[in-house]
LOZAPA-217964 format. One record per residue (C-alpha): residue in one letter; x, y, z; residue number from 1. Coordinates in steps of 0.1 Angstrom, whole numbers, plus 5000, padded with zeros to 4 digits. Last residue first. Example, Ala and Ser with C-alpha at 12.3 -4.5 7.8 and 13.67 -1.06 7.14 Angstrom:
! residues 2
site code:S	px:5137	py:4989	pz:5071	pos:2
site code:A	px:5123	py:4955	pz:5078	pos:1
***
This chain:
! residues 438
site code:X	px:5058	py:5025	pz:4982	pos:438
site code:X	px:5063	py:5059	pz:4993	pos:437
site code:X	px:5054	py:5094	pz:4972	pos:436
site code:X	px:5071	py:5127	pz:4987	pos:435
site code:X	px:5049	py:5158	pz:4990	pos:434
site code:X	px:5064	py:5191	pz:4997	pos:433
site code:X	px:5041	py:5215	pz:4978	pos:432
site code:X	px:5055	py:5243	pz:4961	pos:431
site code:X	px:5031	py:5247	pz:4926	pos:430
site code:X	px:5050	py:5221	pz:4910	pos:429
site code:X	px:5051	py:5200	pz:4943	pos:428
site code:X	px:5010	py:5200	pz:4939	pos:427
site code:X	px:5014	py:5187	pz:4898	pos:426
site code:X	px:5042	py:5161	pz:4908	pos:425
site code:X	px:5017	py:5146	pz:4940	pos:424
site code:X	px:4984	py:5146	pz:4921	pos:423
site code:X	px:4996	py:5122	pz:4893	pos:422
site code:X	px:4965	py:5121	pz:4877	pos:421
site code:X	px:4934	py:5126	pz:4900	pos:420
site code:X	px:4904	py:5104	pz:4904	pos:419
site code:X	px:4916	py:5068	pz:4912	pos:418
site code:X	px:4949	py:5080	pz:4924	pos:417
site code:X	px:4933	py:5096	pz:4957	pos:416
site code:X	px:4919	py:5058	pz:4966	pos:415
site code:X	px:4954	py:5043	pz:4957	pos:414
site code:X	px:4966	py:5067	pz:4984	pos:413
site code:X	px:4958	py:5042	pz:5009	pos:412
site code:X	px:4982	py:5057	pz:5033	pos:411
site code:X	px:4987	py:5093	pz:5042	pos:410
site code:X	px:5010	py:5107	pz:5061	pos:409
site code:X	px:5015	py:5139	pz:5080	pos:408
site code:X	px:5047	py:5158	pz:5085	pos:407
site code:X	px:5047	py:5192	pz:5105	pos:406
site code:X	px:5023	py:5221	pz:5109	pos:405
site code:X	px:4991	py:5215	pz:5088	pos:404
site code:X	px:4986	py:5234	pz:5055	pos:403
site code:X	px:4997	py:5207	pz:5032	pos:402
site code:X	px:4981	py:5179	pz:5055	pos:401
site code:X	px:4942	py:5195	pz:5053	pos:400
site code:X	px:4945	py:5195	pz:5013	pos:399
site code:X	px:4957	py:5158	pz:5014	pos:398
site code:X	px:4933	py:5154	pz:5034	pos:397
site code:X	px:4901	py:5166	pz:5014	pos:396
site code:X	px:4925	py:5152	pz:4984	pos:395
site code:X	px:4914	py:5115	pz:5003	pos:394
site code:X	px:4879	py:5123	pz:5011	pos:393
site code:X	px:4873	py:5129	pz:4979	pos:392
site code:X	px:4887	py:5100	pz:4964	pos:391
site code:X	px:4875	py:5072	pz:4988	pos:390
site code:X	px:4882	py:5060	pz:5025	pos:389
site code:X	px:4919	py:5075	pz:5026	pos:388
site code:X	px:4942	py:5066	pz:5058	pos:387
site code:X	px:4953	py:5090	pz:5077	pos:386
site code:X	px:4983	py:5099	pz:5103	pos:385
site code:X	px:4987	py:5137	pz:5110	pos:384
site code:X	px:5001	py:5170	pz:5112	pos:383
site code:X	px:4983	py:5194	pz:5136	pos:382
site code:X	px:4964	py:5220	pz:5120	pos:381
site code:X	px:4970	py:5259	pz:5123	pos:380
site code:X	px:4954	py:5280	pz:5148	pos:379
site code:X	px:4943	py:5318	pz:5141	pos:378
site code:X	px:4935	py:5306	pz:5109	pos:377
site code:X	px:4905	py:5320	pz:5104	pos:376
site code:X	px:4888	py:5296	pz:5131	pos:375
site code:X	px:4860	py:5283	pz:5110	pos:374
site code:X	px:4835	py:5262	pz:5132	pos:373
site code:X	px:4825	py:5236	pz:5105	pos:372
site code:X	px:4791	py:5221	pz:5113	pos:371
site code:X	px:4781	py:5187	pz:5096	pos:370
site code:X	px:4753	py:5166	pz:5082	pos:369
site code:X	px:4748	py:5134	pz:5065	pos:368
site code:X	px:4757	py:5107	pz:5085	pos:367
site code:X	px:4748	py:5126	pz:5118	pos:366
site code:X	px:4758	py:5161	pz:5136	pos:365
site code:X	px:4791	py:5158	pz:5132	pos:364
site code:X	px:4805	py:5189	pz:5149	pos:363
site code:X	px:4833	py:5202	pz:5134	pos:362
site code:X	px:4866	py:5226	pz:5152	pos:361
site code:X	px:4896	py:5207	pz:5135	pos:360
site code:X	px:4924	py:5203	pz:5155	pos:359
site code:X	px:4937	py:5175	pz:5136	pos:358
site code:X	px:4921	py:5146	pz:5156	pos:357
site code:X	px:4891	py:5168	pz:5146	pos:356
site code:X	px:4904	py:5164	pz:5113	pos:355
site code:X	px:4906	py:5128	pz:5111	pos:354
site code:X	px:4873	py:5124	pz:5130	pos:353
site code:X	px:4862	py:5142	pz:5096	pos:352
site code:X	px:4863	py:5111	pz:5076	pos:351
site code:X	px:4829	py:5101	pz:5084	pos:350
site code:X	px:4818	py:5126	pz:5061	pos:349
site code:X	px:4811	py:5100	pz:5032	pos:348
site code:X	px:4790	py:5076	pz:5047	pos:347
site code:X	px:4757	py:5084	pz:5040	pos:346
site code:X	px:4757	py:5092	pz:5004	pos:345
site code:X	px:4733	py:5116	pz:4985	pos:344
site code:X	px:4723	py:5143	pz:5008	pos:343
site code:X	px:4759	py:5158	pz:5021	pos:342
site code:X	px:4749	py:5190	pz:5043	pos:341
site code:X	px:4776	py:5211	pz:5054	pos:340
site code:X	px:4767	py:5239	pz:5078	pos:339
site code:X	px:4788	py:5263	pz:5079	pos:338
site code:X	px:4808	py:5286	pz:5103	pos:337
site code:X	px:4828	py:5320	pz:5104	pos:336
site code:X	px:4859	py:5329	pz:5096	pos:335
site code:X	px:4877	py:5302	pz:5071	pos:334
site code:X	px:4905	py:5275	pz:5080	pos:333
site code:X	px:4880	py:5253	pz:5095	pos:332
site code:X	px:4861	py:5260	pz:5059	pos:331
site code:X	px:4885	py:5249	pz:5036	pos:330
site code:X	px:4881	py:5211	pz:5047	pos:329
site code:X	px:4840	py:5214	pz:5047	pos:328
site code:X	px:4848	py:5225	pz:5007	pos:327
site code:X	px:4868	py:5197	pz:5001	pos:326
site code:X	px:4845	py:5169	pz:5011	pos:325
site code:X	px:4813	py:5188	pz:4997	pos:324
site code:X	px:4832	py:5189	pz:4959	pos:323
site code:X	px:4820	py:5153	pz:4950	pos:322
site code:X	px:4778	py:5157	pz:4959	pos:321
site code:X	px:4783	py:5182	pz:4929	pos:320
site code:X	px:4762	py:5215	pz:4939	pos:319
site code:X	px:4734	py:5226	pz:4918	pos:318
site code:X	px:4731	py:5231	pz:4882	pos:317
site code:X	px:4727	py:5196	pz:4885	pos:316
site code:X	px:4713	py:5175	pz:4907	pos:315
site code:X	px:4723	py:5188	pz:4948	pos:314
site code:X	px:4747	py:5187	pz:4972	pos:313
site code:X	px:4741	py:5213	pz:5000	pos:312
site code:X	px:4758	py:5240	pz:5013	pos:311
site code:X	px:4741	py:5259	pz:5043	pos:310
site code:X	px:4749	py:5291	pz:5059	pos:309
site code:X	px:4742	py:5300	pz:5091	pos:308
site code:X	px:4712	py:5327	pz:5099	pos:307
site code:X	px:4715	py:5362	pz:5097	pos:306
site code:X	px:4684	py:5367	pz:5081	pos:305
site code:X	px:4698	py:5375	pz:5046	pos:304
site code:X	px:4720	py:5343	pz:5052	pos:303
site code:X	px:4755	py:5343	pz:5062	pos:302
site code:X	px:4787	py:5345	pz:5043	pos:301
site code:X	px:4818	py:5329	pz:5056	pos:300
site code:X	px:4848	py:5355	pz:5054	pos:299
site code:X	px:4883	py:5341	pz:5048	pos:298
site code:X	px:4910	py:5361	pz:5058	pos:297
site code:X	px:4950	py:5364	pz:5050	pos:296
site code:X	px:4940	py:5365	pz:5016	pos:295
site code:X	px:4962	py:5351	pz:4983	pos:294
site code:X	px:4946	py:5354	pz:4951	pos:293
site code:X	px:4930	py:5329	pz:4929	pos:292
site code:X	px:4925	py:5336	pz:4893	pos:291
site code:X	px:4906	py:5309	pz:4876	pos:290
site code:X	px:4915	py:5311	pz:4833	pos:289
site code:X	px:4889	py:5310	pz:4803	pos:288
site code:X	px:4889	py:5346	pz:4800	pos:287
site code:X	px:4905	py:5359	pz:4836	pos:286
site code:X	px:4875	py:5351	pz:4858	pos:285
site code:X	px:4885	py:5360	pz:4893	pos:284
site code:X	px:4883	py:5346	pz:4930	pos:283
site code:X	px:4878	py:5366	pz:4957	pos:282
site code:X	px:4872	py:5333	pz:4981	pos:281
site code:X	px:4849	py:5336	pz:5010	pos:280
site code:X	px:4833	py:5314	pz:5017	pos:279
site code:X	px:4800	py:5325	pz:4998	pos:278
site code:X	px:4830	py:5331	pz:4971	pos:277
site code:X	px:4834	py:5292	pz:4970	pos:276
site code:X	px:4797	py:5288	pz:4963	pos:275
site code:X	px:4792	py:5313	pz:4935	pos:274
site code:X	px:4827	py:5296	pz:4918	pos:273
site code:X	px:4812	py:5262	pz:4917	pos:272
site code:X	px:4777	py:5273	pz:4904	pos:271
site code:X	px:4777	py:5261	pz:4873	pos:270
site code:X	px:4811	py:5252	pz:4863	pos:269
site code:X	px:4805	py:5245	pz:4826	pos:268
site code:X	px:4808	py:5284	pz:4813	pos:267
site code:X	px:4841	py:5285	pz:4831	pos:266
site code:X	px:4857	py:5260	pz:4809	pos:265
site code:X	px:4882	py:5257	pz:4834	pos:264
site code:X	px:4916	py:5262	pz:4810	pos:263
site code:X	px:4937	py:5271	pz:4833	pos:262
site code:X	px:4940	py:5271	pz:4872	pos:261
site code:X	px:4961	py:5303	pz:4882	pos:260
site code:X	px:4973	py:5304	pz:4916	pos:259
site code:X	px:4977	py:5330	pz:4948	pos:258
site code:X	px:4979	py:5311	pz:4978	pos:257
site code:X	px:4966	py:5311	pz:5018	pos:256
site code:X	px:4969	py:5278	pz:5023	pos:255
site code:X	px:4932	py:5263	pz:5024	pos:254
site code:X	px:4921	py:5292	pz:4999	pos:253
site code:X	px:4950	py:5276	pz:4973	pos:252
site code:X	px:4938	py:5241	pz:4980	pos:251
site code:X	px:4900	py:5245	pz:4977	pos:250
site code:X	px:4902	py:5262	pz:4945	pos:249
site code:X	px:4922	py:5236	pz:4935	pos:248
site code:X	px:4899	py:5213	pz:4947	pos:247
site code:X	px:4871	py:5230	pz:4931	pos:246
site code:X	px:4890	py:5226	pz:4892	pos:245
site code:X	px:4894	py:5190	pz:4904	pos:244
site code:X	px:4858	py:5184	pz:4908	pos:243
site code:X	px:4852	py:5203	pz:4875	pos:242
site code:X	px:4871	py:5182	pz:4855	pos:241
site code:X	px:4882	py:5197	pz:4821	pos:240
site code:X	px:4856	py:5181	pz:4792	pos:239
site code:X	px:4860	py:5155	pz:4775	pos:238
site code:X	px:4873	py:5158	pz:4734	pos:237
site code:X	px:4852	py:5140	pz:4712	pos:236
site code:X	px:4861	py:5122	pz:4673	pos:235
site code:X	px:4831	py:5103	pz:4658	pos:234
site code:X	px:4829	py:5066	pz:4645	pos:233
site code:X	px:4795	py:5053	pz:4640	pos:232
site code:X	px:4761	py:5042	pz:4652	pos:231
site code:X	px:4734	py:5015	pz:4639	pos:230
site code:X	px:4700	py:5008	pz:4633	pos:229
site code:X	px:4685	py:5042	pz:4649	pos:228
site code:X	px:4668	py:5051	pz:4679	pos:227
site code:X	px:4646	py:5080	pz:4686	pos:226
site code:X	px:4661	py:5097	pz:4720	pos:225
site code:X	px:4640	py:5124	pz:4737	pos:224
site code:X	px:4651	py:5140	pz:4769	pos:223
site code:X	px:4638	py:5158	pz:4794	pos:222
site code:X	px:4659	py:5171	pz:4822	pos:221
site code:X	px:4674	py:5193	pz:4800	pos:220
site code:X	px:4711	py:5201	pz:4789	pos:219
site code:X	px:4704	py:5177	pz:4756	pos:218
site code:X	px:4666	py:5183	pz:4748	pos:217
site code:X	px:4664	py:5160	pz:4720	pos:216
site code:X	px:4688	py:5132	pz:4709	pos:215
site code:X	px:4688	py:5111	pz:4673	pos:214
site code:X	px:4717	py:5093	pz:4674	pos:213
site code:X	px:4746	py:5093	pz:4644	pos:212
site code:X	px:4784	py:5089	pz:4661	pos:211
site code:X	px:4779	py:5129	pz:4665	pos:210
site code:X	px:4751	py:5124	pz:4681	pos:209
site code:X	px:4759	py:5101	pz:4704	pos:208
site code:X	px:4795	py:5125	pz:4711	pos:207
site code:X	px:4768	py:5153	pz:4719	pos:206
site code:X	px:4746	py:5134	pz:4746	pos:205
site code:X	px:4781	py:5124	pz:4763	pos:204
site code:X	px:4791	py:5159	pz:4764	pos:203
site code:X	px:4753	py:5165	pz:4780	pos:202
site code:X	px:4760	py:5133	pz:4802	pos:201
site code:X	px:4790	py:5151	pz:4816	pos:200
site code:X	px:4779	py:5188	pz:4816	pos:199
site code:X	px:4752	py:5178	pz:4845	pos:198
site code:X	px:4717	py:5171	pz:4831	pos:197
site code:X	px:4704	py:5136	pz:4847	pos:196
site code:X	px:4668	py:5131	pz:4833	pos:195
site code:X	px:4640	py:5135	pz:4855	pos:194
site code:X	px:4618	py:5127	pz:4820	pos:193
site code:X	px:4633	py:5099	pz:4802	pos:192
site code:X	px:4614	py:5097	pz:4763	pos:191
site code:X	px:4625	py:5072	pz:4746	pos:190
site code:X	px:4611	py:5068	pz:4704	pos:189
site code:X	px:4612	py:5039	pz:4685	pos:188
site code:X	px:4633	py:5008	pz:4681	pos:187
site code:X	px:4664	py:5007	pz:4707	pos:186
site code:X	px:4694	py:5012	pz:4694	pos:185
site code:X	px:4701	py:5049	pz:4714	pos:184
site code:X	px:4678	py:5038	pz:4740	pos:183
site code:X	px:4707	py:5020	pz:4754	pos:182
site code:X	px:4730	py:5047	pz:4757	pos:181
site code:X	px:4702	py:5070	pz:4766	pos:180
site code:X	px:4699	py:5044	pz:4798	pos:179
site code:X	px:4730	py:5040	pz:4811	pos:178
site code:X	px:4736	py:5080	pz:4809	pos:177
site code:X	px:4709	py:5089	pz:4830	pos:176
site code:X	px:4712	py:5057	pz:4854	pos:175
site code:X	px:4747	py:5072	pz:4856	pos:174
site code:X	px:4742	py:5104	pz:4865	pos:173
site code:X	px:4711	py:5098	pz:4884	pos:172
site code:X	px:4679	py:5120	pz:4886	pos:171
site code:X	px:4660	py:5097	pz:4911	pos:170
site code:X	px:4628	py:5081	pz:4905	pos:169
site code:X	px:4630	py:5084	pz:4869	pos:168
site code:X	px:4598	py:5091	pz:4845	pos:167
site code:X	px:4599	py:5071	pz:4817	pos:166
site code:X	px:4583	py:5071	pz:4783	pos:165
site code:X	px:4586	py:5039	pz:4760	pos:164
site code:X	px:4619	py:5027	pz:4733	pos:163
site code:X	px:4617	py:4990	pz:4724	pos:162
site code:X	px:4644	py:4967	pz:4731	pos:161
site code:X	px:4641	py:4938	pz:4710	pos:160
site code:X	px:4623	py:4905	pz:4707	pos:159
site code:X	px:4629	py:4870	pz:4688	pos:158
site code:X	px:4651	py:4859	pz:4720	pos:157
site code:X	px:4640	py:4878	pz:4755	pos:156
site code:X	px:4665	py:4909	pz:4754	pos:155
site code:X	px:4689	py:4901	pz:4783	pos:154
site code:X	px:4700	py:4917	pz:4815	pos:153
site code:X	px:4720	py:4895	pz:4842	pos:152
site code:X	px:4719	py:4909	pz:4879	pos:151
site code:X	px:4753	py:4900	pz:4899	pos:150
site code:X	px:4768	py:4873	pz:4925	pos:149
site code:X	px:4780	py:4854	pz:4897	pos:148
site code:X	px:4769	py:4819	pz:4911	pos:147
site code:X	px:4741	py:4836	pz:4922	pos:146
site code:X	px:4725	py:4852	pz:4890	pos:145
site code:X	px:4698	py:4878	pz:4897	pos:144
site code:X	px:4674	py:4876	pz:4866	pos:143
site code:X	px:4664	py:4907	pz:4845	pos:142
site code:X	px:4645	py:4908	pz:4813	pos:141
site code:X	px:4651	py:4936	pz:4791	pos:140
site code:X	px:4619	py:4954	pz:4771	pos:139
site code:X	px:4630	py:4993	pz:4773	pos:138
site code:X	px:4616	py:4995	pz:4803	pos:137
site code:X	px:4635	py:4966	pz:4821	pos:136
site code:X	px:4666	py:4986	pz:4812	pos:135
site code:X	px:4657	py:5018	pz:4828	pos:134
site code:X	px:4643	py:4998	pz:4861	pos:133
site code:X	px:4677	py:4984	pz:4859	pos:132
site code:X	px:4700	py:5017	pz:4856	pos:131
site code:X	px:4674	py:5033	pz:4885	pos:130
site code:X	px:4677	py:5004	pz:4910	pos:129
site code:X	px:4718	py:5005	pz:4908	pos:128
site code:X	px:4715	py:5025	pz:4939	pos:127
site code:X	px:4749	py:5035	pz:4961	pos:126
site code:X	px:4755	py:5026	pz:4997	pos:125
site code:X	px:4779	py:5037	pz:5018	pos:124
site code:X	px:4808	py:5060	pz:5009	pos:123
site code:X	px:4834	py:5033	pz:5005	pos:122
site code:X	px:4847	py:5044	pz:4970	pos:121
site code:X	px:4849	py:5020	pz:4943	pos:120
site code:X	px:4830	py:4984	pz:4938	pos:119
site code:X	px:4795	py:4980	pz:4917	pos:118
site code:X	px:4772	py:4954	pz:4926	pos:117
site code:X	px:4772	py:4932	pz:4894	pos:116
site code:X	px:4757	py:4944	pz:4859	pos:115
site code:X	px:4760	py:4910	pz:4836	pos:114
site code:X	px:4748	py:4918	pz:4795	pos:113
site code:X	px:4731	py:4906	pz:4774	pos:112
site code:X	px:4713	py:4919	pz:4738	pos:111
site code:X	px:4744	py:4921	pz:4720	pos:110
site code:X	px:4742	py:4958	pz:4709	pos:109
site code:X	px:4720	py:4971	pz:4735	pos:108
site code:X	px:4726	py:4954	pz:4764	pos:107
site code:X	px:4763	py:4957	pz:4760	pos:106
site code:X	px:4757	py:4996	pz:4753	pos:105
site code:X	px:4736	py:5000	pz:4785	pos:104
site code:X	px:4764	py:4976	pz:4808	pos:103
site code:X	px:4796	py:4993	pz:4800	pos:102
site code:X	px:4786	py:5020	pz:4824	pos:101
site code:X	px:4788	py:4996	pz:4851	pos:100
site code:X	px:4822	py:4998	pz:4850	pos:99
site code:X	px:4828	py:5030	pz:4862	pos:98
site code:X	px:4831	py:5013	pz:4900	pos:97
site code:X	px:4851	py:4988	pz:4896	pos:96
site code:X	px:4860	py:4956	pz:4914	pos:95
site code:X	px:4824	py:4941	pz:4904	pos:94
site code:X	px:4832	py:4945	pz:4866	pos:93
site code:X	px:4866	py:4920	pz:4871	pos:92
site code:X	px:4844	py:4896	pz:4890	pos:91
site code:X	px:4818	py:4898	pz:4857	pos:90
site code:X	px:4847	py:4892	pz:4833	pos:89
site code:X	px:4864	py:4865	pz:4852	pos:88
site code:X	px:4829	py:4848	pz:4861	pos:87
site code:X	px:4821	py:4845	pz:4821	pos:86
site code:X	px:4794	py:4862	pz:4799	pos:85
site code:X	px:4815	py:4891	pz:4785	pos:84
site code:X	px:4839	py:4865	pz:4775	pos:83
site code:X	px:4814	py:4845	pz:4752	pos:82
site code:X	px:4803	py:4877	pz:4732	pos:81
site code:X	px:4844	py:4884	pz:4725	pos:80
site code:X	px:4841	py:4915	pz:4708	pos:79
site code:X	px:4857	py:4920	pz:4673	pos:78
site code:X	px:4844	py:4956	pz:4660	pos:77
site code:X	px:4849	py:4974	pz:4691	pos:76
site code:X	px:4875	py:5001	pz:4678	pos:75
site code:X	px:4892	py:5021	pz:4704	pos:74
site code:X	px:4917	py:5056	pz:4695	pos:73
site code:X	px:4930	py:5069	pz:4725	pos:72
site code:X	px:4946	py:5107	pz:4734	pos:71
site code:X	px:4955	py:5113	pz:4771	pos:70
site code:X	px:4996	py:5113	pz:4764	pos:69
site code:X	px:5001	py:5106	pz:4726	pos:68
site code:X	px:4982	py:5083	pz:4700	pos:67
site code:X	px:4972	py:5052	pz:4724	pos:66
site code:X	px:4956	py:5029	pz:4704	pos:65
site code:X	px:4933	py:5006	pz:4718	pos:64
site code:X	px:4914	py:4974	pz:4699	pos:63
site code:X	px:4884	py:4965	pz:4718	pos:62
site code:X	px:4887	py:4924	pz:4724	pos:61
site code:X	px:4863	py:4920	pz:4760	pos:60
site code:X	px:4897	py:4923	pz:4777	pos:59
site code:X	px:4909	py:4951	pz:4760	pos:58
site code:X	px:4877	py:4971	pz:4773	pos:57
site code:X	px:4884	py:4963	pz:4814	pos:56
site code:X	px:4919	py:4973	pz:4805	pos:55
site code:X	px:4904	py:5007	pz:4792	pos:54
site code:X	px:4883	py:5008	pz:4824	pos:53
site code:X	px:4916	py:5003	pz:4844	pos:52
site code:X	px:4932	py:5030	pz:4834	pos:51
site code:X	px:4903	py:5055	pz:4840	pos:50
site code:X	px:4897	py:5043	pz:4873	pos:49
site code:X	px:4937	py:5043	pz:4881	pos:48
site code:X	px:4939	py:5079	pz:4864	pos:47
site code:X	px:4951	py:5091	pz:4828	pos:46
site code:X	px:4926	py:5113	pz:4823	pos:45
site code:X	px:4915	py:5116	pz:4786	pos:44
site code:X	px:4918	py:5150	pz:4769	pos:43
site code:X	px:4910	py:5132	pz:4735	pos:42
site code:X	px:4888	py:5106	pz:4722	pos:41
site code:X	px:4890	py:5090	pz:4692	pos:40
site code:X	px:4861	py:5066	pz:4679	pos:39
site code:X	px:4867	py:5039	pz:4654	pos:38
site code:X	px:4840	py:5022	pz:4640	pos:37
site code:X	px:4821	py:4985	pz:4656	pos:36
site code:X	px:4797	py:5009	pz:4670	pos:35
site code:X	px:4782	py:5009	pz:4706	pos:34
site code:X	px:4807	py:4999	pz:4723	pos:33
site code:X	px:4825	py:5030	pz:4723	pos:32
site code:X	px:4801	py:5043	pz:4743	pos:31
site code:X	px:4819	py:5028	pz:4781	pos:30
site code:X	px:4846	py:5053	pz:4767	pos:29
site code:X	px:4826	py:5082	pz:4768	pos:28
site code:X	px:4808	py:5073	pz:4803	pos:27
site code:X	px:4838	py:5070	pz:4822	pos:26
site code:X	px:4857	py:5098	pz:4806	pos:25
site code:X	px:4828	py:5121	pz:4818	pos:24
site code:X	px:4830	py:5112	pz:4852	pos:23
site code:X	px:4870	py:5115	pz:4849	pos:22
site code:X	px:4867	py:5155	pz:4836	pos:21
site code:X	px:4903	py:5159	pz:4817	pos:20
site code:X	px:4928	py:5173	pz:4840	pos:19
site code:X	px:4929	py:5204	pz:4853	pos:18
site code:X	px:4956	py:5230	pz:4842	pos:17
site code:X	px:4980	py:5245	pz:4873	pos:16
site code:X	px:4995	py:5276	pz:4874	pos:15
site code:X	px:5024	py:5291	pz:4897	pos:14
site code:X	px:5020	py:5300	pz:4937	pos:13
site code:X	px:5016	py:5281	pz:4967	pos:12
site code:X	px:5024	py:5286	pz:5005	pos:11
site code:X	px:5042	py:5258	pz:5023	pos:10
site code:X	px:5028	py:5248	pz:5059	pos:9
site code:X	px:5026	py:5213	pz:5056	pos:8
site code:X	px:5055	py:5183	pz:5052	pos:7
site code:X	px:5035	py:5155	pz:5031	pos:6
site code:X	px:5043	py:5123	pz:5034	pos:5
site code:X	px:5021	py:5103	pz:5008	pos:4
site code:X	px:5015	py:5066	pz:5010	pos:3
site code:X	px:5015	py:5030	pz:4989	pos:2
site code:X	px:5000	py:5000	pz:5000	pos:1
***
């Protein structure tokens, strides 16, 4: 198991460019197999999840090439029907989390498909009811398979999926994106009302069409897909990730820096940049560019009434469920206090013991809610020894260790390497001390 020592306490400075957007990448890549053309995709991130996915791909017989750093070419014209059917496969789907993404455009272009309980972060439970549901919809039968320990999804023989309306019980990413990838061959006309809208499954809405599907009312929560016989080869470039982009944010208010993130595509943030200046954070549009500059002070905005403020997750355009971790970090280092409020997962501020071990003033006040007492750095974290749960929670302390006093470490850093490409060089660029063991 490999770990980070980090010696806190440096300031920043320099410029930093995001990496490519790794939800999006997921669900891109999982699309290629819908057409037996080639499909390039560019600005890929070249993370563990991400990584592994394309392993995942190579293994069912798509061809990869991999032009220069983050650009891949895949062609899934010679697919090994039998292997996507075996225990290896399915055991290899269970230990990743993206890869249930592969299951919509199995479905639909061989008409099976395995969809086990999904691995990744450990951030309590996570739904798979809306992806199936979707399925079962469009005509698939579903079975749970014991032997495999997953559900298996097939198009009864002489039959095919047939697009119908839906209305989702939740507004999920995934589900979203699961589903208009199937639609896409299905006969007829889908209409999925509580549609997911964030930038990811638009992008991935605009590469569809591009390979030749018929999509309506991409950025809405309603959308219309009429399906067609077949798809082909398109070119797509993913977006910059947005949960990295807040991070940084994150990082530079958390020590007291002045940095430039480039390239943000500032008109897919939402309303990342409103929430961070409710903290407190000047920051500044400089055409495409984040400006952050340094403070010595942090001020936590209140209400109208005068009441605490509240950040929430929420669907898109609200807040990502992802950036809550590093946000509740920043603010023990702000003036003032927030409430943090994570609705979608139940687990994942169970980290924070870590920073009141820290010196961290938070109340947990259950799984899903807690109050950060800023202390505008009139008293600086304590170094100390952690171990990351999942992604978020893992930069959350890696933020929390670079401004501590001393040398922290961090183990399980596998976790932090899932979602951000080498994390450790692009942090010691901007003068980090960070030193990589094992």
């Amino acid at each position: 198991m490999s770990s980070f020592v980090i010696e806190g306490g440096h300031r920043l400075s320099g410029t930093i460019r995001p990496q490519g957007a790794k939800n999006e990448a997921l669900q891109v890549i999982s699309a290629i197999l819908l057409t037996g053309e080639k499909v390039t995709i560019s600005n890929v991130p070249e993370i563990l999840d991400i990584r592994n996915l394309i392993l995942l791909l190579e293994s069912m017989g798509v061809k990869v090439t991999r032009h220069e750093k983050g650009v891949y070419t895949f062609q899934a014209d010679e697919i090994d029907t039998d292997y996507i059917s075996s225990v290896d496969f399915v055991g290899k789907c269970a230990k990743l989390r993206g890869s249930v993404m592969v299951v919509g455009p199995l479905l639909a272009r061989f008409g099976h498909a395995y969809f086990p309980k999904p691995g990744g972060d450990q951030i309590g439970r996570r739904r798979v009811d809306t992806h199936i549901l979707g399925f079962m919809n469009l005509g698939a039968s579903q079975e749970y398979d014991n032997d495999r320990k997953a559900f298996y999804l097939h198009v009864p023989e002489g039959k095919s999926l047939e697009g119908r309306y839906m209305l989702l019980d939740e507004a999920s990413v995934t589900g979203t994106a699961n589903i208009v990838m199937a639609a896409c061959l299905a006969k007829g006309v889908t209409t999925i009302y509580n549609a997911a809208c964030e930038p990811y499954v638009q992008q991935l809405c605009r590469m569809l069409v591009k390979m030749g599907a018929k999509i309506d009312g991409i950025g809405s929560n309603l959308l219309t897909i009429t399906g067609v016989e077949s798809l082909g080869g398109a070119e797509h470039r993913i977006l910059p990730d947005m949960i990295e982009i807040g991070s940084f944010i994150a990082l530079a208010a958390m020590n007291r820096s002045s940095i430039t993130i480039k390239d943000v595509a500032w008109d897919e943030l939402g309303m990342i940049p409103e929430v961070f200046r409710k903290l407190g954070v000047n920051l500044e549009r400089r055409g495409d560019d984040i400006f952050i500059p340094e403070q010595e002070s942090y001020v936590i905005d209140s209400f109208l009434d005068g009441s605490i403020l509240n950040v929430a997750d929420a669907p898109w355009p609200g807040l990502s469920p992802d950036l809550l971790s590093v946000i509740l970090v920043m603010a023990t280092q702000c003036k003032g206090s927030v409430l943090i409020h994570q609705k979608m997962f139940e687990s994942r501020l169970f980290f924070v013991d870590k920073l009141i071990d820290m010196g961290a003033q938070i109340i947990l006040c259950d799984p899903h809610r807690a109050v950060v007492i800023g202390n505008d750095n009139r008293y600086q974290l304590r170094a100390g020894k952690m171990s990351s749960p999942d992604i978020r929670a893992g930069i959350a302390m890696l933020i929390a260790a670079m401004s501590a006093k001393g040398t922290s470490v961090i183990s399980n850093i596998e976790q932090i390497d899932r979602g951000y490409e080498e994390i450790d060089v692009r942090l010691n660029a901007l003068g980090a001390r960070i030193t990589r063991q094992g």
